[in-house]
Backbone bond lengths (Angstrom), bond angles and torsions (degrees), N, CA, C in turn:
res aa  C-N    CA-C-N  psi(-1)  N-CA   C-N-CA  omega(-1)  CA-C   N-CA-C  phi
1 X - - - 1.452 - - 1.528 109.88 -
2 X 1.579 112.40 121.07 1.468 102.33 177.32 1.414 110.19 -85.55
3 X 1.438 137.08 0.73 1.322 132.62 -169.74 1.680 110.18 -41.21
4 X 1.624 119.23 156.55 0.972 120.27 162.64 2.140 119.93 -68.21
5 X 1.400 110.83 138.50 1.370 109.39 -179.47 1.154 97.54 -39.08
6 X 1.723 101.39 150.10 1.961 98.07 163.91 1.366 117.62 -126.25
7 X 1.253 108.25 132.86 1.238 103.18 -153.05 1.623 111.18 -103.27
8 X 1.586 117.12 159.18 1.386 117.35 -139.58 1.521 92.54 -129.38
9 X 1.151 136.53 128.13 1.861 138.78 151.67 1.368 107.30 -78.71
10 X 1.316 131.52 110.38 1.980 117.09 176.98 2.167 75.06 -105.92
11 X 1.144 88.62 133.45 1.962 111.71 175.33 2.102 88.46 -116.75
12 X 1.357 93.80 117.60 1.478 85.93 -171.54 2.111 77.17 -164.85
13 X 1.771 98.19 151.53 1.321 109.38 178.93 1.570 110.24 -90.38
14 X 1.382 121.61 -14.94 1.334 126.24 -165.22 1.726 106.67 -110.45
15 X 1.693 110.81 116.88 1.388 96.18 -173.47 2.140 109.05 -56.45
16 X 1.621 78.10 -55.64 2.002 77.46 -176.04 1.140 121.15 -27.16
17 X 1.579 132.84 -31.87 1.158 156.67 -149.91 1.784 108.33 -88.27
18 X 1.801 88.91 -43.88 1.486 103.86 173.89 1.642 119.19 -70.30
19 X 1.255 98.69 -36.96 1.633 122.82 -159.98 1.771 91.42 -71.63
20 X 1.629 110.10 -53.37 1.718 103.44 -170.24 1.548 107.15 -85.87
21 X 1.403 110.67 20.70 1.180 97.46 156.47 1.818 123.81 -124.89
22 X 1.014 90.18 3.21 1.789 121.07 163.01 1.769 105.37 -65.86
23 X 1.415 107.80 -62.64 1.319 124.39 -170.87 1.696 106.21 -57.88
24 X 1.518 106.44 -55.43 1.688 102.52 -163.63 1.987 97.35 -76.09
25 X 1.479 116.02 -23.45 1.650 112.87 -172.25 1.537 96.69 -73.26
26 X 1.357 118.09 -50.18 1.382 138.64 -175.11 1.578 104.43 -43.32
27 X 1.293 133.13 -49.78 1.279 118.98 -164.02 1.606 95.88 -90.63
28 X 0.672 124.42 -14.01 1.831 144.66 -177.29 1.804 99.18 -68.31
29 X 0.885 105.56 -27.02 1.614 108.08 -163.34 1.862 136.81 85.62
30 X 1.531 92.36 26.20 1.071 111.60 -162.93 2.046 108.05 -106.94
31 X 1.364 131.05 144.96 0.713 121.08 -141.75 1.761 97.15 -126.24
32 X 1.462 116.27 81.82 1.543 125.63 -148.86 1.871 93.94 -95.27
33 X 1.440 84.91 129.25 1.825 78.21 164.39 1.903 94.49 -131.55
34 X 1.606 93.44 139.74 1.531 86.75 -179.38 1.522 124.97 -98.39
35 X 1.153 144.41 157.16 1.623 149.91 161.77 1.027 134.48 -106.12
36 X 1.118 119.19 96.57 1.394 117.71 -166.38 1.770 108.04 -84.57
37 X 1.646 106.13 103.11 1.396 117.25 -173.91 1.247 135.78 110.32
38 X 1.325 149.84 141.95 1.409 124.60 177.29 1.460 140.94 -55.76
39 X 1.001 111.08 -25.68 1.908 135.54 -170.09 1.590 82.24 -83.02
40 X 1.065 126.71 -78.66 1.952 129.07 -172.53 1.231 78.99 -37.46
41 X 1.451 118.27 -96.79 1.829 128.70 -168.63 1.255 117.49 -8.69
42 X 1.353 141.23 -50.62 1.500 155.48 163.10 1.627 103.89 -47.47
43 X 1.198 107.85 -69.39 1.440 128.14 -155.52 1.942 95.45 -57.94
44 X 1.883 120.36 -58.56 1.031 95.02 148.49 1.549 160.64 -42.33
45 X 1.119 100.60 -54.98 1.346 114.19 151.99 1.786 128.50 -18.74
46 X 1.372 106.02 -53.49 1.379 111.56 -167.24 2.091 76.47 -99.84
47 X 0.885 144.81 -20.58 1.324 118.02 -161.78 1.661 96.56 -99.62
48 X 1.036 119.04 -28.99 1.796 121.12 170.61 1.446 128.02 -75.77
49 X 1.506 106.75 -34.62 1.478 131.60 -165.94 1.729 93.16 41.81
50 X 1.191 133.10 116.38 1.130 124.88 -138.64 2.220 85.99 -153.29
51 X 1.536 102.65 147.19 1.493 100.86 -164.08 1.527 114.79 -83.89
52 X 1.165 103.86 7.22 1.783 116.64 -166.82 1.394 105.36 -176.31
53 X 1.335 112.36 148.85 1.304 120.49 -156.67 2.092 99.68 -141.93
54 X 1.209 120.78 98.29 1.308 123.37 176.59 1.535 123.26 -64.53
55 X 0.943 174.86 170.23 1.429 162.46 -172.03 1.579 126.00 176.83
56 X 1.293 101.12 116.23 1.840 108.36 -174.45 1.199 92.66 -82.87
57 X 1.324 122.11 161.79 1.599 134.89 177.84 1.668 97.49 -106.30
58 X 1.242 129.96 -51.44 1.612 121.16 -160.73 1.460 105.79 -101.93
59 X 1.125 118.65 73.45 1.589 130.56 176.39 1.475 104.21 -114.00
60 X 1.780 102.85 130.81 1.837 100.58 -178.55 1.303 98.80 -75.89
61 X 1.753 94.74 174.43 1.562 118.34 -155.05 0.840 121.25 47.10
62 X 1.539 149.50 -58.18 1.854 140.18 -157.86 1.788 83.67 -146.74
63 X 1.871 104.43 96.90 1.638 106.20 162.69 1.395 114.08 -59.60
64 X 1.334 118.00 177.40 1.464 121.67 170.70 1.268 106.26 -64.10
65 X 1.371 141.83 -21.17 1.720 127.71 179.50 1.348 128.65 -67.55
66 X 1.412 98.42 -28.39 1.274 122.83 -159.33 1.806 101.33 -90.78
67 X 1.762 111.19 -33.75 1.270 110.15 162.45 1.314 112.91 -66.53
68 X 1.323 120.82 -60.71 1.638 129.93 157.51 1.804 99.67 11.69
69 X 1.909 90.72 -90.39 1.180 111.11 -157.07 1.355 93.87 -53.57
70 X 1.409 145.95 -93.93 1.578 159.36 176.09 2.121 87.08 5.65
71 X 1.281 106.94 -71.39 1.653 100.24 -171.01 1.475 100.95 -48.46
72 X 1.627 119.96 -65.36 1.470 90.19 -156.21 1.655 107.08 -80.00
73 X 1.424 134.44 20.86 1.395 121.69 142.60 1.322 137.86 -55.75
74 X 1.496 116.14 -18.57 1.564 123.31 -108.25 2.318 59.68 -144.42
75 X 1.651 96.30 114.43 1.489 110.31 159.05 1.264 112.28 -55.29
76 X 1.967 119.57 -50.36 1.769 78.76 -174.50 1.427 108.75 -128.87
77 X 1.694 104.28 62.59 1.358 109.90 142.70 1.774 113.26 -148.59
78 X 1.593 91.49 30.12 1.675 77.20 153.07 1.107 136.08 -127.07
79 X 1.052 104.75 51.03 1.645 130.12 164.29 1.838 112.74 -93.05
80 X 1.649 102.88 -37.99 1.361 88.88 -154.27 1.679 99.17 -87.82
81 X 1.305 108.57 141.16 1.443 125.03 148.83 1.487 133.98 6.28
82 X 1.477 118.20 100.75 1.498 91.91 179.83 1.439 111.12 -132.36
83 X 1.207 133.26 137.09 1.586 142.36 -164.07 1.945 107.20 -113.67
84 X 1.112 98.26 89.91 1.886 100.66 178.95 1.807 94.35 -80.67
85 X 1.690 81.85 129.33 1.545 110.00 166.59 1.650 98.07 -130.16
86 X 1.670 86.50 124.86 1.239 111.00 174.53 1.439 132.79 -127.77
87 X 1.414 132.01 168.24 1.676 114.99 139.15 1.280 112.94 -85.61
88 X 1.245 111.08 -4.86 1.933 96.22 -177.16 1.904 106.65 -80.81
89 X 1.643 94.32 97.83 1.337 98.68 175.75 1.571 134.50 -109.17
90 X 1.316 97.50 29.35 1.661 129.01 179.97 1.529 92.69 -69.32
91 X 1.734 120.48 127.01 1.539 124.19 168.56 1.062 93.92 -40.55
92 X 1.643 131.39 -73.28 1.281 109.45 -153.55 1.600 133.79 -17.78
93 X 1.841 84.97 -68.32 1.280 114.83 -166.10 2.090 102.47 -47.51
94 X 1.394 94.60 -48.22 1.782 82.69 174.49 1.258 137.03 -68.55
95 X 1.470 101.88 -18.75 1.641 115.33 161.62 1.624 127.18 -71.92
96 X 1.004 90.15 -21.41 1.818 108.47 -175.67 1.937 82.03 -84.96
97 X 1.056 124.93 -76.73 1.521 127.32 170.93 1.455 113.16 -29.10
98 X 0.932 147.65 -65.64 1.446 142.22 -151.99 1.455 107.88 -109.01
99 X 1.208 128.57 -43.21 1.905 128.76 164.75 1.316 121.59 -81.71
100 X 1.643 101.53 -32.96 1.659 89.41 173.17 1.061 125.28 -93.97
101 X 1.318 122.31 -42.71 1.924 145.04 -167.30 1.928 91.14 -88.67
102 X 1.824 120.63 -29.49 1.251 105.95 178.48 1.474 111.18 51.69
103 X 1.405 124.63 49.85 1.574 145.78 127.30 1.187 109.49 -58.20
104 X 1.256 107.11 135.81 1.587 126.35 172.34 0.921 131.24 -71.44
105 X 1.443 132.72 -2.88 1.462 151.50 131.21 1.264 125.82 -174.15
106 X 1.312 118.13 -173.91 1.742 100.08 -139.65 2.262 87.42 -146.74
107 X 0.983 107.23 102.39 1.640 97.47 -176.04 1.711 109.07 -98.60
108 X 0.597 127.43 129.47 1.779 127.15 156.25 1.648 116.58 -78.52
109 X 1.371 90.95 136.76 2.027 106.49 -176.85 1.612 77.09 -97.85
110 X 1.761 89.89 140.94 1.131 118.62 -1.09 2.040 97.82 -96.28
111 X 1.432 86.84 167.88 1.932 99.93 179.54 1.201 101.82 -113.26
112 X 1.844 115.59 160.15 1.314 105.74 164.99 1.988 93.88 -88.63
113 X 1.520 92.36 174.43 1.336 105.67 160.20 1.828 122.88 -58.92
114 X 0.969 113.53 -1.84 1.332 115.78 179.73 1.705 121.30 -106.63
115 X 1.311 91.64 -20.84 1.705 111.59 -178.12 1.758 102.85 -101.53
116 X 1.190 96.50 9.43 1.828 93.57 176.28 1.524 88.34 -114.33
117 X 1.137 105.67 -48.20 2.000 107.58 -165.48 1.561 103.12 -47.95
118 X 1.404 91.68 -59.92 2.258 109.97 -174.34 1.675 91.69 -50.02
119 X 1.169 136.98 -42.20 1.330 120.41 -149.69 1.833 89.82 -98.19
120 X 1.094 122.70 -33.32 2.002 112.46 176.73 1.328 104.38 -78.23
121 X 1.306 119.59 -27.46 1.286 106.34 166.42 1.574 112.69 -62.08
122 X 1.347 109.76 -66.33 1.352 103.37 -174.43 1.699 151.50 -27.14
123 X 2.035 77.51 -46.04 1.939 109.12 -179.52 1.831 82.31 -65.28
124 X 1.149 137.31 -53.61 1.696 124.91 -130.77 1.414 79.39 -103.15
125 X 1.540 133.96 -28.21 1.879 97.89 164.54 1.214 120.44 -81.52
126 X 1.231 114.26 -16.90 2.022 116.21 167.36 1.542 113.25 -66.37
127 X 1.053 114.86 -25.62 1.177 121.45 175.29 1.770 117.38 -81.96
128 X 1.008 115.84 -81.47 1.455 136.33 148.62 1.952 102.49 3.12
129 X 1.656 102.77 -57.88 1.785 107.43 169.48 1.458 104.30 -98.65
130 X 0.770 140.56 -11.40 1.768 121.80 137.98 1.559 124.91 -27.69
131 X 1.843 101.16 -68.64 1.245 95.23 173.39 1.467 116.94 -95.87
132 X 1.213 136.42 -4.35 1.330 101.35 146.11 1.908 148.76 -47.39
133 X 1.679 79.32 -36.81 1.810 92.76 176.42 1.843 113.24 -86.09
134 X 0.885 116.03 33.58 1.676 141.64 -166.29 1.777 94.04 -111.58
């Protein structure tokens, strides 16, 4: 594949959390930078412009919703992609995620490495034919 690397923001409160998901994107060919928190998480975001965006929901000071919301305010980052990985694995909570908030997919911790890969792959080729058919 000649595609350009694509590069990944994981916004997550737990470094380990950041690190094993560095490792499984990393051998993938994927180009992960991590944030520890929402305010960092943003701040990357606008300084990478980055093709997918990973996202914890229960992070102190600024939860994942609240980054959520800030991206799709924010002209030039609400376009890009965002994949919430969580422990909150109550249906609700994924229905409120994917029909209401309309996130591009919604993972529960813990994941294997294979159910994170299939799902970043997925968002950045749904995306990818988004804007082609644009």
């Amino acid at each position: 594949m000649a595609d350009k690397v694509k590069k990944v923001v994981c916004i997550e409160d737990e470094l380990e959390m950041i690190e094993l998901v560095k490792l499984i994107l990393g051998r993938n060919k994927f180009d992960v930078t991590g944030a520890v928190g929402g305010h960092e998480g943003l701040e990357k975001i606008s300084e990478i412009k980055p093709d997918l965006v990973l996202l914890d929901l229960m992070m102190p000071e600024m939860d994942g919703w609240e980054v959520y919301q800030k991206m799709k305010a924010s002209e030039e980052m609400r376009d890009i992609p965002v994949i919430v990985v969580t422990a909150k694995a109550q249906s609700i909570d994924r229905v409120l995620g994917l029909h209401i908030a309309r996130v591009d997919d919604y993972i529960t911790k813990p994941f294997g490495p294979q159910e994170l890969l299939d799902s970043v792959e997925r968002v950045i080729s749904n995306r990818t034919k988004q804007k082609a058919n644009q």
